[in-house]
C-alpha positions in Angstrom: 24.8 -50.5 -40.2 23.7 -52.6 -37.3 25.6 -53.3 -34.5 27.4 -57.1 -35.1 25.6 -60.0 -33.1 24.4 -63.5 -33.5 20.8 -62.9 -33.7 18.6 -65.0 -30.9 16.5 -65.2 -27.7 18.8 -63.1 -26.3 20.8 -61.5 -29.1 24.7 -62.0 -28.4 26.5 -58.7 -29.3 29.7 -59.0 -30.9 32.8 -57.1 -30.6 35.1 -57.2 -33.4 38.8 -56.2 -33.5 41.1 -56.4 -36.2 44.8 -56.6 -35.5 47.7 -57.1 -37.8 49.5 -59.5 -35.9 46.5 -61.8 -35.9 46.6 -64.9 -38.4 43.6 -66.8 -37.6 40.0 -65.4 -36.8 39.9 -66.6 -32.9 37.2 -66.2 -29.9 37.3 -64.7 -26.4 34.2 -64.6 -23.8 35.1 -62.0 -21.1 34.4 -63.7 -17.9 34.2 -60.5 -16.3 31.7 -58.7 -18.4 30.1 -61.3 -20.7 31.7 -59.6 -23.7 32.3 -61.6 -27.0 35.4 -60.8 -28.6 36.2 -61.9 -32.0 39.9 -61.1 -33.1 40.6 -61.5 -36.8 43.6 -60.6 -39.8 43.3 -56.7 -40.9 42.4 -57.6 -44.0 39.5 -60.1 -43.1 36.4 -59.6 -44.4 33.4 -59.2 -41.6 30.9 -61.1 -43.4 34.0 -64.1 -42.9 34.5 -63.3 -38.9 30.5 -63.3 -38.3 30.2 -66.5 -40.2 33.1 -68.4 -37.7 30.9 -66.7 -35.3 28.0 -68.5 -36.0 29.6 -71.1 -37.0 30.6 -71.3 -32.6 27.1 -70.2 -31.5 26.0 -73.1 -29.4 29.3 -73.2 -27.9 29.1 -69.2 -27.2 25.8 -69.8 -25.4 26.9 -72.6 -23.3 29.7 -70.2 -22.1 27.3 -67.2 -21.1 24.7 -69.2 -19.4 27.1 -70.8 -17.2 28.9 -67.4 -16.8 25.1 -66.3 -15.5 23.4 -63.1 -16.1 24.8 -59.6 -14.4 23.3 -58.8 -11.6 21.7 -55.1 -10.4 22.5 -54.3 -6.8 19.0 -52.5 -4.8 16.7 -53.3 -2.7 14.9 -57.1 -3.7 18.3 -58.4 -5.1 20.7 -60.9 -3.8 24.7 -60.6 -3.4 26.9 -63.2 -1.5 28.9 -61.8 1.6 31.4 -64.1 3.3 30.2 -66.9 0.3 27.2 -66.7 1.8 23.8 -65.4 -0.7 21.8 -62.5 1.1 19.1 -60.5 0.6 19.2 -56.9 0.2 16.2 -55.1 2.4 15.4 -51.5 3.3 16.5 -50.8 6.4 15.7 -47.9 9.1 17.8 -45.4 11.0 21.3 -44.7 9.6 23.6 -47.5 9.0 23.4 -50.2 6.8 22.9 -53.5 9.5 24.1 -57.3 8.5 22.2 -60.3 9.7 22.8 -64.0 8.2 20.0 -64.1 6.5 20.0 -60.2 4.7 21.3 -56.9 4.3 19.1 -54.0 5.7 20.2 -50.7 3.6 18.6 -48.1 5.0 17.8 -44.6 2.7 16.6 -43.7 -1.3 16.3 -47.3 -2.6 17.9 -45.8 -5.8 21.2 -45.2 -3.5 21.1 -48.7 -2.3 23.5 -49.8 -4.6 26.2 -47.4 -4.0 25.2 -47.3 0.3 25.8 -50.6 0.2 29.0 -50.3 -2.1 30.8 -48.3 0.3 29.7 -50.3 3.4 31.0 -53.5 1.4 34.2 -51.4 1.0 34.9 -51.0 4.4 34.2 -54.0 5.8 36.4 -55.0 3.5 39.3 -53.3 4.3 38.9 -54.0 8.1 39.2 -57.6 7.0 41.7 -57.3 4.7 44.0 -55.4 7.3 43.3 -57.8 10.2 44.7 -60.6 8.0 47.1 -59.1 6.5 48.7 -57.9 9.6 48.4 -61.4 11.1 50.4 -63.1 8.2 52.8 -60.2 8.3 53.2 -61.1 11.6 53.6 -64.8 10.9 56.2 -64.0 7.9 58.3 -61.3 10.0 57.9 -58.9 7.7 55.7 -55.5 7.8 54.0 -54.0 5.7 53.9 -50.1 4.4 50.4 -49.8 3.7 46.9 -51.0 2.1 45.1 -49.8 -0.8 41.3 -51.1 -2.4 40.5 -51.1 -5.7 38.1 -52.8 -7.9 40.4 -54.5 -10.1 39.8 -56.6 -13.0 42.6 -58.8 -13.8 43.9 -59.6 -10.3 42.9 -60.0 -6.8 45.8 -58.6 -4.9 48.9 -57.6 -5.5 52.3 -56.3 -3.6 54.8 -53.6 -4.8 58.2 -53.5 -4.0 57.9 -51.0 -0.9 55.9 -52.8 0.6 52.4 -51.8 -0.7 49.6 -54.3 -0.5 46.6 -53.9 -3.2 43.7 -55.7 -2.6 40.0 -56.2 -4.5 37.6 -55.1 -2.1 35.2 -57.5 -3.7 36.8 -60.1 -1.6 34.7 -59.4 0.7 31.9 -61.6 -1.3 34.1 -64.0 -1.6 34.5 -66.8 1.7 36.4 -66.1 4.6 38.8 -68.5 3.6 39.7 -67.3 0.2 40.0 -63.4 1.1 42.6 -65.0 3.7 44.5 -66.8 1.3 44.7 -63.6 -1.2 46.2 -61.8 2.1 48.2 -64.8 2.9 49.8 -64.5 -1.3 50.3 -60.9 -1.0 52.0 -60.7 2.1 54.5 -63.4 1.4 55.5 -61.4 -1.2 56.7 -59.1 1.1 59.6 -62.1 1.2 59.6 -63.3 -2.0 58.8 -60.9 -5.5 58.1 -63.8 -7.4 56.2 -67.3 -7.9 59.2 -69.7 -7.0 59.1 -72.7 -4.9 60.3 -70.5 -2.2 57.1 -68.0 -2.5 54.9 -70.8 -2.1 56.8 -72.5 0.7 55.9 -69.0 2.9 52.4 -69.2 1.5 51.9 -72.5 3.2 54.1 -71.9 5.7 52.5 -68.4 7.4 48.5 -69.5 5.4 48.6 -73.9 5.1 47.3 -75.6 2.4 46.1 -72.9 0.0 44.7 -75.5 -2.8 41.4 -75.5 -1.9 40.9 -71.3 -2.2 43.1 -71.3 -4.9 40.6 -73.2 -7.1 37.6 -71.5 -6.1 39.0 -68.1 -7.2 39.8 -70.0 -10.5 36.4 -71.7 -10.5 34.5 -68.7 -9.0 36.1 -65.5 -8.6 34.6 -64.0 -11.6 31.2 -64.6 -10.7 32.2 -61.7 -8.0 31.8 -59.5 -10.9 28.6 -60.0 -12.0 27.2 -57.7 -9.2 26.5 -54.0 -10.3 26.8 -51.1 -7.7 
C-alpha cells in the first residue's frame, strides 16, 4: 500500500497517527518541517481520516506555500545572516569570508553546507556570549556557561545553575531579535518563570522587546527551512 497523500502538483504526504485519547479526527502543519499530521480515534477508519483530509486541501496548500519550500544550503543558494538574504559563493584560500552582499565558502562545493554550518555556529556563539554577558551585566547576575544547539521547539532557554541554551540559528535571525532571546534568557537568571516580574527585567536590562517578540512568532520558523 502507498504511502497516504492528497494527490496533486506537488503531492502532500500525509502522516497519520492514531491515539486513543483522540476524539475527533484533527490537523497539524509542522512549521518546522512542512509535515502534515493528521491525528484521529484508534478505531477510525483511514479511508474516514484521508477523506477530512481532502476534505481541508485548499486550506493545507495555503498553509505550505506560505510556510515556503526547504531550502538546500551550497554554493548558488541564498540564506539570511543578521535578517539580511545572501548569496552563498565559492571562495579561495581557507576561511569562509562575509561581505554584505554574499558568503564566499571556500573548499568541495559538496562541503559547503556543512563549512558554512560550522562557521554560522561560531559566529554565533561569539554573538550570543557578547550579549549575553552585557545583559548579565545589566541584571547583576552571572552566568555559569553557554551551550548551542539546534533546537526545535525553543529558542533559548536557562537552567537553574545558571546554564544558558541558545539556537545557534539565531544567527540568521536580525541583530535585534538574537539580542532579545539573550536579553529573555538572562533575566531568567532572576526570575525562573513568565511573571510580571520576568518581564519587568526583560525591559528593564533589553527595552521594549515587542517588536522581536513578534517576528520570532511571525518568522522564526522560516529559520528552519535552510538545510546544512
Amino acid at each position: 500500500m502507498s504511502d497516504p497523500h492528497l494527490p496533486g502538483d506537488p503531492p502532500v504526504p500525509l502522516t497519520l497517527r492514531r491515539s486513543a485519547q483522540a476524539k475527533r479526527i484533527s490537523l497539524r502543519i509542522s512549521q518546522l518541517d512542512g509535515r502534515v499530521t493528521l491525528t484521529m480515534p484508534k478505531r477510525l477508519a483511514t479511508r474516514e481520516a484521508m477523506d477530512f483530509a481532502r476534505s481541508k486541501e485548499a486550506w493545507i496548500r495555503k498553509h505550505l506555500a506560505a510556510r515556503g519550500e526547504d531550502v538546500a544550503v551550497g554554493i548558488g543558494s541564498e540564506l539570511p545572516l543578521g535578517g539580511q538574504m545572501v548569496a552563498v559563493q565559492s571562495g579561495h584560500g581557507r576561511r569562509v569570508e562575509i561581505s554584505p552582499e554574499a558568503i564566499m565558502v571556500p573548499g568541495p562545493p559538496e562541503r559547503a553546507g556543512k563549512r558554512l554550518a560550522a562557521h554560522l555556529k561560531e559566529l554565533a556563539r561569539d554573538r550570543l556570549a557578547g550579549a549575553s554577558d552585557d545583559y548579565a551585566d545589566r541584571l547583576g547576575r552571572s552566568y555559569a556557561r553557554i551551550t548551542l544547539r539546534d533546537t526545535r521547539s525553543r529558542w533559548g532557554s536557562c537552567t537553574s545553575d545558571g546554564g544558558l541554551m541558545y539556537s545557534w540559528r539565531l544567527i540568521m535571525a536580525p541583530p535585534e531579535v538574537l539580542d532579545y532571546v539573550a536579553a529573555h534568557e538572562v533575566a531568567h537568571l532572576a526570575e525562573m518563570n513568565h511573571s510580571a516580574a520576568f518581564w519587568a527585567q526583560v525591559t528593564r536590562i533589553y527595552g521594549d522587546y515587542a517588536a522581536p517578540r513578534q517576528w520570532l512568532r511571525r518568522h522564526g520558523s522560516t529559520l528552519h527551512r535552510y538545510k546544512f
